[in-house]
N, C-alpha and C positions, 0 to 999 in steps of 0.2 A: 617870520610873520605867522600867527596862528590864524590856523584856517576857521570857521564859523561855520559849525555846523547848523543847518535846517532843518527843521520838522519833519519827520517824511510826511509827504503829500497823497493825500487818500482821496479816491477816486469819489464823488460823491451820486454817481449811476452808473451802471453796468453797462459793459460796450456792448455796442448793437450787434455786435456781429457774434460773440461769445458762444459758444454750442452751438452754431451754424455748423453746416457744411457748406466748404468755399470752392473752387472751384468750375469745371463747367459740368454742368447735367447731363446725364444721361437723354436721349433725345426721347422723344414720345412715340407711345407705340400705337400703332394705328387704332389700337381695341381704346385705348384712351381719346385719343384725335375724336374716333364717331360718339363717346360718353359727351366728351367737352360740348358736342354740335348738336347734340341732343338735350343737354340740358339747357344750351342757350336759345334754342329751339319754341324750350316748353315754358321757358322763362321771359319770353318774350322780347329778348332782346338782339333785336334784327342788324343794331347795326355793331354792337358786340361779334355777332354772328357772322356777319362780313367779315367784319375786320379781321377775325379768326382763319376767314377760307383764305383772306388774301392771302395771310399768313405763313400760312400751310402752305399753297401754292407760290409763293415766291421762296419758299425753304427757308424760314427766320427757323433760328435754333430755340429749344422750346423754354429757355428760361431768358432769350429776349421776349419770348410770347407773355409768359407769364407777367413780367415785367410792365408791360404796355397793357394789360388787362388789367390790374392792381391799380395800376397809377391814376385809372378814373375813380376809381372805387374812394 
């Protein structure tokens, strides 16, 4: 029985993740923590700003934080 070869299949958009780094993050260093709460500070945005202390204060690792910030945006 001959087999039937197929086209190769080419990808028609680049994978999302492609030159990413994967993984888990480095956690955030405090010098960053007070930059982040001061920029949302000056930006007015109060309840970004909670949501961030909660954050920080229930110990979420800092690229669920990120995560949960981005996703209003």
């Amino acid at each position: 029985m001959p087999r039937v070869q197929l086209p190769a299949v080419i990808p028609k958009r680049r994978a999302w993740n492609k030159g990413r780094i994967i993984g888990q993050k480095r956690p955030l260093l405090p010098k960053q923590v007070w930059a982040i709460r001061a920029w949302l500070e000056l930006a007015g945005n109060l309840r970004d700003l909670a949501l961030f202390n909660v954050a920080i204060d229930s110990k979420l690792r800092g690229c669920d934080l990120v995560k949960t910030l981005t996703v209003k945006q």
